[in-house]
PDB file of N, CA, C and O in Angstrom:
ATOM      1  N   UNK A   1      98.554  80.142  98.303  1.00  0.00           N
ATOM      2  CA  UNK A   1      99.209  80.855  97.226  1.00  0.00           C
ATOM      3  C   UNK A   1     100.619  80.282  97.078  1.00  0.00           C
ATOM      4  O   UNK A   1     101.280  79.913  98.048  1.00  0.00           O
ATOM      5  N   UNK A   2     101.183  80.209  95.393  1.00  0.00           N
ATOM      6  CA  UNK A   2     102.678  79.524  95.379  1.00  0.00           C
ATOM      7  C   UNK A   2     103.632  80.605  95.792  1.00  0.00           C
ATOM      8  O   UNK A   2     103.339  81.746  96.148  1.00  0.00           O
ATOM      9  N   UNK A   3     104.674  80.129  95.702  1.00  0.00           N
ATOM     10  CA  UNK A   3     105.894  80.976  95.551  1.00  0.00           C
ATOM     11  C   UNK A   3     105.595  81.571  93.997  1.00  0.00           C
ATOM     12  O   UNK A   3     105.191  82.666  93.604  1.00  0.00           O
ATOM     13  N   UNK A   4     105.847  80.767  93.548  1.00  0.00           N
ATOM     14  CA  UNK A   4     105.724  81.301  91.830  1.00  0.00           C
ATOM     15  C   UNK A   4     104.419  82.813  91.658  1.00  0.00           C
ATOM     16  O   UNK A   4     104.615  83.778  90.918  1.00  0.00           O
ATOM     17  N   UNK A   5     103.269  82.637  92.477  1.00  0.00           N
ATOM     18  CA  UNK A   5     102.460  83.666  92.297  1.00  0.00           C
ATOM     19  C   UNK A   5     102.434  84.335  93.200  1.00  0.00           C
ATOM     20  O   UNK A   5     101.291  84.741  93.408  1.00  0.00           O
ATOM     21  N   UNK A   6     103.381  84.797  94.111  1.00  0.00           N
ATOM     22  CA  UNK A   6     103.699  85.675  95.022  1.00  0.00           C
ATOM     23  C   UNK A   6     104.428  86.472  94.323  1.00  0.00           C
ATOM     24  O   UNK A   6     104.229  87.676  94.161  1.00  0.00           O
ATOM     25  N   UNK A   7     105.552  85.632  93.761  1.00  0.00           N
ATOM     26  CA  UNK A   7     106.867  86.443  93.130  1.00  0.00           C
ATOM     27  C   UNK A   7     106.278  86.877  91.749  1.00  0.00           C
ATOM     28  O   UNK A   7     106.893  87.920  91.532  1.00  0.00           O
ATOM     29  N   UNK A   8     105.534  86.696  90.813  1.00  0.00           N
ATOM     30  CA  UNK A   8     104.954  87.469  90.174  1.00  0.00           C
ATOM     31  C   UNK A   8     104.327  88.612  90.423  1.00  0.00           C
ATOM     32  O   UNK A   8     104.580  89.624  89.770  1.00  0.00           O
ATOM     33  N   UNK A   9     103.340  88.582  91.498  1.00  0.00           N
ATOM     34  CA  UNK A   9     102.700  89.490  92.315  1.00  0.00           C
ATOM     35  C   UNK A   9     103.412  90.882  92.283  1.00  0.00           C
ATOM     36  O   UNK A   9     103.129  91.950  91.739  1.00  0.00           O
ATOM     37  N   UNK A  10     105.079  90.206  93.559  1.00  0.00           N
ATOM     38  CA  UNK A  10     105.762  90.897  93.779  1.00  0.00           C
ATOM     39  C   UNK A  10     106.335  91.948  92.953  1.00  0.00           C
ATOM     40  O   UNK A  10     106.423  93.143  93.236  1.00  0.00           O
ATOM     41  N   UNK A  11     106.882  91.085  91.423  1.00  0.00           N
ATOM     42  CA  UNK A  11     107.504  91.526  90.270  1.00  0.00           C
ATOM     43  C   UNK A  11     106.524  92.726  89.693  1.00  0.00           C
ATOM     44  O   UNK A  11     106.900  93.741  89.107  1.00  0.00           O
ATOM     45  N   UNK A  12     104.944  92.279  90.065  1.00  0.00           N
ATOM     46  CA  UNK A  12     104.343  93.621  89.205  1.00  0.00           C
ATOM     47  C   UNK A  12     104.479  94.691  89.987  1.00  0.00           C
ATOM     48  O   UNK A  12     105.136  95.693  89.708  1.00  0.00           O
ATOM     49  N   UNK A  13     103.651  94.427  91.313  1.00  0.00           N
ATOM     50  CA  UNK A  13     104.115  95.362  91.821  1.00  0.00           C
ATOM     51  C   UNK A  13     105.499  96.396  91.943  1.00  0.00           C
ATOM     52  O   UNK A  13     105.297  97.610  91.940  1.00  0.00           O
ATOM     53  N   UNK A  14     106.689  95.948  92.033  1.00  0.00           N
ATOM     54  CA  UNK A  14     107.464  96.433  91.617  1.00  0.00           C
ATOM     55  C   UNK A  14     107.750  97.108  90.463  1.00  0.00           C
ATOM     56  O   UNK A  14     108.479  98.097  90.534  1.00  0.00           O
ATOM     57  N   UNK A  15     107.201  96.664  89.160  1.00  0.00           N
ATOM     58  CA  UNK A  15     107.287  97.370  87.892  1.00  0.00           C
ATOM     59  C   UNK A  15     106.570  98.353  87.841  1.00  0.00           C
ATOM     60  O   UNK A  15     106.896  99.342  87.184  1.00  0.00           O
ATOM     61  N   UNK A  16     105.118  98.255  88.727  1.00  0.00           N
ATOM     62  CA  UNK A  16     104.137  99.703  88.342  1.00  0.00           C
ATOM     63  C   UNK A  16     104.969 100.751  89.212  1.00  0.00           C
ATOM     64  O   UNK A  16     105.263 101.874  88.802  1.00  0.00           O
ATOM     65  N   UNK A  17     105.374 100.148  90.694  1.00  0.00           N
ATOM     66  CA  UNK A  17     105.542 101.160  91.749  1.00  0.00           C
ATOM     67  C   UNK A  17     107.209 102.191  91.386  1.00  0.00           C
ATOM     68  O   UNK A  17     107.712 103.215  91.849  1.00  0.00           O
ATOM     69  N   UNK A  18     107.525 101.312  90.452  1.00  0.00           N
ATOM     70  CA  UNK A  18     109.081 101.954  89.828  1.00  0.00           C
ATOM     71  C   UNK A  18     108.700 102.632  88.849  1.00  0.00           C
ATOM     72  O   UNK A  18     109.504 103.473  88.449  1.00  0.00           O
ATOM     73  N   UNK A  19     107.325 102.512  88.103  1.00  0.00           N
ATOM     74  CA  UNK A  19     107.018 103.486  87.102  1.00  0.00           C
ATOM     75  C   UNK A  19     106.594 104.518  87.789  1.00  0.00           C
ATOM     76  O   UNK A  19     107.267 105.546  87.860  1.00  0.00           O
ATOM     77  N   UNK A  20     105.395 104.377  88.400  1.00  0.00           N
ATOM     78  CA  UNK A  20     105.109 105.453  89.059  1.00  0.00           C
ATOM     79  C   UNK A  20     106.063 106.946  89.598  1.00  0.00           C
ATOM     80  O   UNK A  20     105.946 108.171  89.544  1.00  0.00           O
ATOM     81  N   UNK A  21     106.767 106.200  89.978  1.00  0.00           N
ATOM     82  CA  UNK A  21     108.278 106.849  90.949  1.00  0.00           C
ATOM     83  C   UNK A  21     108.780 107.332  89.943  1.00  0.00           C
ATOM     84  O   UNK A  21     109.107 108.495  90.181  1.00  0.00           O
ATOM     85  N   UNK A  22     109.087 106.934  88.595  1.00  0.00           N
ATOM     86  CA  UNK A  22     109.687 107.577  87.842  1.00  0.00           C
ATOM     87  C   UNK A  22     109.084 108.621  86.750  1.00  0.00           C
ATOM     88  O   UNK A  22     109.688 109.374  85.986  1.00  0.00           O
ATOM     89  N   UNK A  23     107.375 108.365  86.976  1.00  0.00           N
ATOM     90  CA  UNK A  23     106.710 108.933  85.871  1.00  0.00           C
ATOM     91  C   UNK A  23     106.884 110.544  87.359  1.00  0.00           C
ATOM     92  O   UNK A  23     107.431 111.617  87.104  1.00  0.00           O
ATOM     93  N   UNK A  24     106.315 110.218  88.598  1.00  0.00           N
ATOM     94  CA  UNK A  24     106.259 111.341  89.424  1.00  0.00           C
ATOM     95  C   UNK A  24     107.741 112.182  89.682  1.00  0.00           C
ATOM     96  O   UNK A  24     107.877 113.255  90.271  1.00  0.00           O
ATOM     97  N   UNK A  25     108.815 111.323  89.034  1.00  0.00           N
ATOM     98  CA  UNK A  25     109.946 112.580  89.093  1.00  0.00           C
ATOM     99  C   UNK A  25     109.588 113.236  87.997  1.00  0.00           C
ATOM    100  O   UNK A  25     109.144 114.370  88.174  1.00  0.00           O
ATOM    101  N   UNK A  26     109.682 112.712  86.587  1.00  0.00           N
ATOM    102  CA  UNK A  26     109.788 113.103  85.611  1.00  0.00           C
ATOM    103  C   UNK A  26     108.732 114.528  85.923  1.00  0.00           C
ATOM    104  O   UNK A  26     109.293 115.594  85.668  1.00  0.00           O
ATOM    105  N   UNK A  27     107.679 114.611  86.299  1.00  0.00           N
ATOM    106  CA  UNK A  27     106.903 115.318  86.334  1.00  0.00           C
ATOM    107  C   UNK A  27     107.285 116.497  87.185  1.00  0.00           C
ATOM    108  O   UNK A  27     107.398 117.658  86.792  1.00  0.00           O
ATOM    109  N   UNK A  28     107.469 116.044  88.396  1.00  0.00           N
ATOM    110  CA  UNK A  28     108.130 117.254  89.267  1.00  0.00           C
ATOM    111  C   UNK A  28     109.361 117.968  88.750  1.00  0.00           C
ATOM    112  O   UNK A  28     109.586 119.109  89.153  1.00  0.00           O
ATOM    113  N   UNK A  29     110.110 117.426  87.956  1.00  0.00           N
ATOM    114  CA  UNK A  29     111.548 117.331  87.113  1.00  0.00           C
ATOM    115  C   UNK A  29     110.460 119.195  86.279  1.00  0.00           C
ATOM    116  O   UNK A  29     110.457 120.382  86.603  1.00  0.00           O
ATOM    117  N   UNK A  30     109.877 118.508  85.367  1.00  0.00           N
ATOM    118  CA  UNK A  30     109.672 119.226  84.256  1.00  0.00           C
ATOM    119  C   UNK A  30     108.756 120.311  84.801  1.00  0.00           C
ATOM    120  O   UNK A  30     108.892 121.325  84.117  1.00  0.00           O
ATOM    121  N   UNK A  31     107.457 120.546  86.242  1.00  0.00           N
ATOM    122  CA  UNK A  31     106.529 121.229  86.536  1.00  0.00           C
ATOM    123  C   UNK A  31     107.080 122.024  87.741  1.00  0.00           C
ATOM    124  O   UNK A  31     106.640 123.098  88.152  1.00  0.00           O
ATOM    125  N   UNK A  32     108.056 121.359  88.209  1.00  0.00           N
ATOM    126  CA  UNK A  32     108.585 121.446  89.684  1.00  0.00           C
ATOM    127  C   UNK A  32     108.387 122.922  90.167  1.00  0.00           C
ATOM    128  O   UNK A  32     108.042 123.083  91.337  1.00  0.00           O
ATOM    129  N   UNK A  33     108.587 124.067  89.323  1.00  0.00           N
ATOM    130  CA  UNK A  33     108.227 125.346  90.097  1.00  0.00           C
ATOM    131  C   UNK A  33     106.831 125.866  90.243  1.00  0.00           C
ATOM    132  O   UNK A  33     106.228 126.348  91.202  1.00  0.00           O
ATOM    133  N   UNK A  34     106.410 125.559  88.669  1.00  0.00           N
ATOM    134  CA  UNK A  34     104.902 125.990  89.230  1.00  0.00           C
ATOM    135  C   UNK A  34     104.131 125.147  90.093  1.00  0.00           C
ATOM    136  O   UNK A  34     103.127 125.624  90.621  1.00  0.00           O
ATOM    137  N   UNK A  35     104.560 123.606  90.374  1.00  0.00           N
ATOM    138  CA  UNK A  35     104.136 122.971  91.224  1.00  0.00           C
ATOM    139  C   UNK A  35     104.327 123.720  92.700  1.00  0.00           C
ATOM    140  O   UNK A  35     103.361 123.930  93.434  1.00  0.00           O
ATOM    141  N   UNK A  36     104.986 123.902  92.868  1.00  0.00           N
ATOM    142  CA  UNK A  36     106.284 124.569  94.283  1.00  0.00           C
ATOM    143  C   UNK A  36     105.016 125.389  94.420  1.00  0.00           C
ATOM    144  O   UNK A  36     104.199 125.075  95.285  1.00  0.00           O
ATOM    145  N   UNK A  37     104.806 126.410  93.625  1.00  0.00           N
ATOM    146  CA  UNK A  37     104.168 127.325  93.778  1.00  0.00           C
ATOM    147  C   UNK A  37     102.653 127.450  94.243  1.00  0.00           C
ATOM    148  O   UNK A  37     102.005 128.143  95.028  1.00  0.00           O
ATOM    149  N   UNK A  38     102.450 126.487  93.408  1.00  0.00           N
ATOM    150  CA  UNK A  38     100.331 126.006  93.310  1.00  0.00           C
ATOM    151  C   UNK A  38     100.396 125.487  94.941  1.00  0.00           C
ATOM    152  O   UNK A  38      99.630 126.050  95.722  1.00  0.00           O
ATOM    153  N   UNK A  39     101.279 124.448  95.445  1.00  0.00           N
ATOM    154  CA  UNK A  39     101.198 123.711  96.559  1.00  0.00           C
ATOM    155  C   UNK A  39     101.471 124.670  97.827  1.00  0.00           C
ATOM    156  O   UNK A  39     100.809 124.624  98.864  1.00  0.00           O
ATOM    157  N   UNK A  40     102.603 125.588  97.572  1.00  0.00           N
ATOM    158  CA  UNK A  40     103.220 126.604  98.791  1.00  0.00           C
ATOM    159  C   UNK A  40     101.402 127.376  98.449  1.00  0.00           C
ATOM    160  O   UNK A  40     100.459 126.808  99.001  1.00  0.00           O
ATOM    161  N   UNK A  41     101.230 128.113  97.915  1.00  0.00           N
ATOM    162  CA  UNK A  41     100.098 128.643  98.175  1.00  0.00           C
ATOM    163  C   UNK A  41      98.926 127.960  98.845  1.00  0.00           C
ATOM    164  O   UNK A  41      98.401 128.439  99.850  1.00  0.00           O
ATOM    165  N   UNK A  42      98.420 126.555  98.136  1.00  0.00           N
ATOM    166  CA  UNK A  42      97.137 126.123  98.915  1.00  0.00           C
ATOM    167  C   UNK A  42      97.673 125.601 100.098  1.00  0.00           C
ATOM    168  O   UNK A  42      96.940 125.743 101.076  1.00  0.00           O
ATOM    169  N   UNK A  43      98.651 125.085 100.273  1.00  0.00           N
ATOM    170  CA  UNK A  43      98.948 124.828 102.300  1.00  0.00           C
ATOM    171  C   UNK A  43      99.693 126.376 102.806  1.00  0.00           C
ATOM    172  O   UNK A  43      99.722 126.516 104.029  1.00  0.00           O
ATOM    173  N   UNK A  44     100.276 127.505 101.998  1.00  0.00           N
ATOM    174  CA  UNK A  44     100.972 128.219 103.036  1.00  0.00           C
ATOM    175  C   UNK A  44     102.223 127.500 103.545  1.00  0.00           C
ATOM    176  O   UNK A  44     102.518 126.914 104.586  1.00  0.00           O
ATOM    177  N   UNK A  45     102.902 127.810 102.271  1.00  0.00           N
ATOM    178  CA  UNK A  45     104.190 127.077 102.649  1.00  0.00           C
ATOM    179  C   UNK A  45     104.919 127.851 101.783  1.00  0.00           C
ATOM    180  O   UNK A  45     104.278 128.333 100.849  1.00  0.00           O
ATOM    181  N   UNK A  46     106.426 128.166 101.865  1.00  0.00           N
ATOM    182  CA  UNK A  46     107.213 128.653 100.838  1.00  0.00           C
ATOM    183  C   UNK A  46     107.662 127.742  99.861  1.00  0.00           C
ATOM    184  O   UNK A  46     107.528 126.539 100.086  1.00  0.00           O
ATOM    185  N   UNK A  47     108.353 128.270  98.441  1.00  0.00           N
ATOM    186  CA  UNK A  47     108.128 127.373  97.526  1.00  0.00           C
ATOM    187  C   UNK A  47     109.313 126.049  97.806  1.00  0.00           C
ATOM    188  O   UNK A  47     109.207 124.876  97.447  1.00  0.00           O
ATOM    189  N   UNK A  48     110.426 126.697  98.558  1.00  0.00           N
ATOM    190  CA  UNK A  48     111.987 125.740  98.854  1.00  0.00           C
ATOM    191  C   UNK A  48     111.366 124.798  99.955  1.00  0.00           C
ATOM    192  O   UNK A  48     111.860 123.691 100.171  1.00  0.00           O
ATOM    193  N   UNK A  49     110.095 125.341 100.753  1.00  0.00           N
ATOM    194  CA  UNK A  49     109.562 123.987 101.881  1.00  0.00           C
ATOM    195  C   UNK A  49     109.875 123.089 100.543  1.00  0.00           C
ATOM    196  O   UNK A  49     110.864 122.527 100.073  1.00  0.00           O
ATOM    197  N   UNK A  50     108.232 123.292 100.116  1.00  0.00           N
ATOM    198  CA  UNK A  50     107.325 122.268  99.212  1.00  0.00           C
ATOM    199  C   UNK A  50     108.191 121.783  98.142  1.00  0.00           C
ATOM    200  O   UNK A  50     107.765 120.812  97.517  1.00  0.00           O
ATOM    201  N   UNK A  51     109.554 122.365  97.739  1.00  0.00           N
ATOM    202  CA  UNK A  51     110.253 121.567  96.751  1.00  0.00           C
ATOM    203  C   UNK A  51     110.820 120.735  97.392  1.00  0.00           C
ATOM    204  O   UNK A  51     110.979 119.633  96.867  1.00  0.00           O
ATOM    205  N   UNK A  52     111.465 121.047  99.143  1.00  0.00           N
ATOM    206  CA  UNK A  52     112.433 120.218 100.015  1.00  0.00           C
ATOM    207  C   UNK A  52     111.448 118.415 100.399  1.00  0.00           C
ATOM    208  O   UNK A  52     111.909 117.276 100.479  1.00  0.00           O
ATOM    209  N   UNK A  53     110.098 118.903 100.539  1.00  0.00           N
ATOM    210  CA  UNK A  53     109.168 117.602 101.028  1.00  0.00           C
ATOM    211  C   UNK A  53     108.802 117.284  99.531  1.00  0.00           C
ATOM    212  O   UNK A  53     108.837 116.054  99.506  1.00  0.00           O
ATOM    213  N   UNK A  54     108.513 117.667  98.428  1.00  0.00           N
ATOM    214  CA  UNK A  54     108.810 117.216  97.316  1.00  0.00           C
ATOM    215  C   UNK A  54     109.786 115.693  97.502  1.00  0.00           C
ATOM    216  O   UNK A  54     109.350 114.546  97.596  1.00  0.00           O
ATOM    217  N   UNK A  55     111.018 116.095  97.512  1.00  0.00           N
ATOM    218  CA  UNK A  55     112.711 114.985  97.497  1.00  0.00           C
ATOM    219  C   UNK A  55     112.297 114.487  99.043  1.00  0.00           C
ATOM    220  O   UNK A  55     113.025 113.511  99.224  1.00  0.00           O
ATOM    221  N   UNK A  56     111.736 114.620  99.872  1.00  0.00           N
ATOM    222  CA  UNK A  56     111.428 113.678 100.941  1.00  0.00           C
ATOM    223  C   UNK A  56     110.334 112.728 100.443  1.00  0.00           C
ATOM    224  O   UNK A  56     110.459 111.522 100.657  1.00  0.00           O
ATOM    225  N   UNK A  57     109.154 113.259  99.720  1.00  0.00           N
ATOM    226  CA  UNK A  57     108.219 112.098  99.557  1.00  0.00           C
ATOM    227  C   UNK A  57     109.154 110.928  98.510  1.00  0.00           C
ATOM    228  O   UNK A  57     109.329 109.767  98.878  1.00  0.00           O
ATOM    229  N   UNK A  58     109.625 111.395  97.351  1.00  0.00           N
ATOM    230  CA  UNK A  58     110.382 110.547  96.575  1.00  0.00           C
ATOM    231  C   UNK A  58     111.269 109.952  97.457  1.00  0.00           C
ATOM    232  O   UNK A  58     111.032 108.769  97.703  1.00  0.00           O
ATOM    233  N   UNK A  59     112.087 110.383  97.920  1.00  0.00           N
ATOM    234  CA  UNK A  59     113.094 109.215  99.102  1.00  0.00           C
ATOM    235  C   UNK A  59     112.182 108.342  99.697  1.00  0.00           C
ATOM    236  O   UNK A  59     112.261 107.134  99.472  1.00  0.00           O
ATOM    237  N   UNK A  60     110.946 109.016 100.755  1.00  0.00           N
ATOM    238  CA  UNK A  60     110.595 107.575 101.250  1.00  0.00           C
ATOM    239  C   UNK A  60     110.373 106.863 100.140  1.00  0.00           C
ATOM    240  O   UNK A  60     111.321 106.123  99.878  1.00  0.00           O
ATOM    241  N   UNK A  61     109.254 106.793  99.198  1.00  0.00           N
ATOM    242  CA  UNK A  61     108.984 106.334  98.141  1.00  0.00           C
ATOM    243  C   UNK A  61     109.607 105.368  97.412  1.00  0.00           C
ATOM    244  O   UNK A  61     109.122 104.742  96.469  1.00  0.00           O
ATOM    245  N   UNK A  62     110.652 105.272  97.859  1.00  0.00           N
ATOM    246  CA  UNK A  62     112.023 104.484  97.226  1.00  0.00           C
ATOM    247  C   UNK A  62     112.311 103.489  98.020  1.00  0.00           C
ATOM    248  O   UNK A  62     112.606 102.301  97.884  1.00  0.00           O
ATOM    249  N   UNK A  63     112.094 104.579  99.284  1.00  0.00           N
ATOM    250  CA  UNK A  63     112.679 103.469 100.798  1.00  0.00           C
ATOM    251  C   UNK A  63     111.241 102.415 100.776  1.00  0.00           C
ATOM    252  O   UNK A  63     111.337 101.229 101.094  1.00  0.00           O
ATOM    253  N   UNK A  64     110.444 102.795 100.520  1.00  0.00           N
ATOM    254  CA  UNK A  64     108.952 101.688 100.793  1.00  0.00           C
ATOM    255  C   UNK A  64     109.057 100.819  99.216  1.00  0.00           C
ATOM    256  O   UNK A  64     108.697  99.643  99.177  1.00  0.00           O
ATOM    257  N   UNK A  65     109.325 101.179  98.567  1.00  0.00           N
ATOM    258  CA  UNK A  65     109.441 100.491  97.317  1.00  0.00           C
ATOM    259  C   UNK A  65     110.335  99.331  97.242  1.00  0.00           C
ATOM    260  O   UNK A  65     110.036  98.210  96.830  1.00  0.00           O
ATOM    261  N   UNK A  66     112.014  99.923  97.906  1.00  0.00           N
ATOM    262  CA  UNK A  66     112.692  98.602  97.843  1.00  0.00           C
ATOM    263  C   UNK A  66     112.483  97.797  99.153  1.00  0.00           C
ATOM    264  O   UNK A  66     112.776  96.606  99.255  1.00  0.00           O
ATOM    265  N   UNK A  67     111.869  98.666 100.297  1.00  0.00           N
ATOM    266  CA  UNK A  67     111.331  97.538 101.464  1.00  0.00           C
ATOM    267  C   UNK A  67     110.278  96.135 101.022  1.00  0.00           C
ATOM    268  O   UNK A  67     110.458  94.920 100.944  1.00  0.00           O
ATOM    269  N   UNK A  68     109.144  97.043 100.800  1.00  0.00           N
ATOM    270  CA  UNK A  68     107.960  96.566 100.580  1.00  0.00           C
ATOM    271  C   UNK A  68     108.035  95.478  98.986  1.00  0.00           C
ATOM    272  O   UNK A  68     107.160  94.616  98.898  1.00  0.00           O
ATOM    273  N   UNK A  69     108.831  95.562  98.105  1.00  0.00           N
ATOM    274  CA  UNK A  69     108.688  94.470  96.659  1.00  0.00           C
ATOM    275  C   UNK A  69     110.018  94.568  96.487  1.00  0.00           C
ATOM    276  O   UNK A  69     110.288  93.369  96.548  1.00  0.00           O
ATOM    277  N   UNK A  70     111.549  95.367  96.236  1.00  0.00           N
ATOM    278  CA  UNK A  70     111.746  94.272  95.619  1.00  0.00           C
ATOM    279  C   UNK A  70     113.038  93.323  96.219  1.00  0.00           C
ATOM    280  O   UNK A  70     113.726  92.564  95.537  1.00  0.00           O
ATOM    281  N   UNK A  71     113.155  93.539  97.460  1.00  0.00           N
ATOM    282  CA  UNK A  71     113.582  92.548  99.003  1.00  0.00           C
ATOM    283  C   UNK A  71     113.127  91.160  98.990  1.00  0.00           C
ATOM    284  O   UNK A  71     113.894  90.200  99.068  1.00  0.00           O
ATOM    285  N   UNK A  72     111.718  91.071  98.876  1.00  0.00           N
ATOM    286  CA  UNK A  72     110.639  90.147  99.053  1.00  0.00           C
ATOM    287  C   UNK A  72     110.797  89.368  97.653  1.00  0.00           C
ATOM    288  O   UNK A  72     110.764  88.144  97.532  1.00  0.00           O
ATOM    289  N   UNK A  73     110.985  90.349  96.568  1.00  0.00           N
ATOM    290  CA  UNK A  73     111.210  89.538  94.837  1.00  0.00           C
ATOM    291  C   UNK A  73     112.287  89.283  95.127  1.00  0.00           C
ATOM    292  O   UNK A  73     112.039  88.200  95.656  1.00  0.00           O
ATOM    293  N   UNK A  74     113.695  89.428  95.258  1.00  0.00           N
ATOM    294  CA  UNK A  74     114.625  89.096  95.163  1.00  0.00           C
ATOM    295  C   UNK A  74     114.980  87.905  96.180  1.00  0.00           C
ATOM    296  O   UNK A  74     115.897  87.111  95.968  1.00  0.00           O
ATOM    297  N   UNK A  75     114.163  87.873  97.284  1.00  0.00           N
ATOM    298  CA  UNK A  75     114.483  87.158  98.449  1.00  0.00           C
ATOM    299  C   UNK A  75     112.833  85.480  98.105  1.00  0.00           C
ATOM    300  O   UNK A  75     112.817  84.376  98.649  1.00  0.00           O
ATOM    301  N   UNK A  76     112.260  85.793  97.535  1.00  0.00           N
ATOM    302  CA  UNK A  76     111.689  84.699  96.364  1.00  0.00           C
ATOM    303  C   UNK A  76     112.218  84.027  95.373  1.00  0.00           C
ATOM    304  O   UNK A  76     111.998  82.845  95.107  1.00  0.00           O
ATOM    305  N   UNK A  77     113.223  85.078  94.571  1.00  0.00           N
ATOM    306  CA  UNK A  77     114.204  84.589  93.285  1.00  0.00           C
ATOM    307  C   UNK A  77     114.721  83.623  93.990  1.00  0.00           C
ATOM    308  O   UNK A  77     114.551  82.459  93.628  1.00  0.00           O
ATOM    309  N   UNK A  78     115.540  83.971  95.272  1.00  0.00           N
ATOM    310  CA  UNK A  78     116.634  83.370  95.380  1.00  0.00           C
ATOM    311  C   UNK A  78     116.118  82.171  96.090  1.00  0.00           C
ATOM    312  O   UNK A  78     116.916  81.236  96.044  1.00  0.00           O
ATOM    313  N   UNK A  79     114.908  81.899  96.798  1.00  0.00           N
ATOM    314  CA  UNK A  79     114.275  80.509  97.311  1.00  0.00           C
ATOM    315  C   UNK A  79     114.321  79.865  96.091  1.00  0.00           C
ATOM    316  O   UNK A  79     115.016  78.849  96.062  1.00  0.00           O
ATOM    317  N   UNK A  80     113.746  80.204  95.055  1.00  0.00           N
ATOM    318  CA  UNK A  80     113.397  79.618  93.590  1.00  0.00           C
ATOM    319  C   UNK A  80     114.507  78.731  92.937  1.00  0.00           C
ATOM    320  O   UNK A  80     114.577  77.620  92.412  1.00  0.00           O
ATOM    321  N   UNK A  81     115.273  79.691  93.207  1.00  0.00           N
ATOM    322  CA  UNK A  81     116.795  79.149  92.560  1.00  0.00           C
ATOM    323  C   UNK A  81     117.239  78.242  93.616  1.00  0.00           C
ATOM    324  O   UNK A  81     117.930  77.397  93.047  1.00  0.00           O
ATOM    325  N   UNK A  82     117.195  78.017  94.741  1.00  0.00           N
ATOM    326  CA  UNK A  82     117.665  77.549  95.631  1.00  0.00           C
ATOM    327  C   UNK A  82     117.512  76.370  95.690  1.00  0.00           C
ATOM    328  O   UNK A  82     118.364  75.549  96.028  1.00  0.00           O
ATOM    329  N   UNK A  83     116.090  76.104  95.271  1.00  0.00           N
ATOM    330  CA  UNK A  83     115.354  74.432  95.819  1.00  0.00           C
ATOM    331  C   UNK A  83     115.341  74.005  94.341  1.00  0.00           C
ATOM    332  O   UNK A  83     114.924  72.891  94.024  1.00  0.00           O
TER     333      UNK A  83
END
């Protein structure tokens, strides 16, 4: 596999996994209590848990996002540009 089709790879990945992330705030943004609510009920959780691990899944989410693509894209760009 090239550099060139890694770093594409990379680049999509990054574009879906930043949509995603942003389509799943938007959503929690706009549903966030009755979500709180539907979720604290089927695990038995109060609704401030399930909103608090809510903003934990999005943090990691972010943290694996800029680990995992776009470190690896940016750290490709810059081989690219380099040679």
């Amino acid at each position: 596999m090239s550099i060139e089709v890694l770093r594409e790879f990379l680049g999509w990945c990054l574009a879906i996994n930043t949509g995603l992330m942003i389509f799943t705030f938007i959503v929690i943004t706009a549903v966030g209590d009755t979500a709180a609510i539907f979720h604290g009920k089927m695990f038995k959780l109060e609704p401030d848990t399930v909103r608090r691990e809510f903003y934990h899944y999005m943090a990691n989410y972010k943290i694996a996002i800029i680990v995992f693509n776009l470190v690896p894209y940016l750290a490709l760009l810059a081989m690219a540009d380099g040679s």
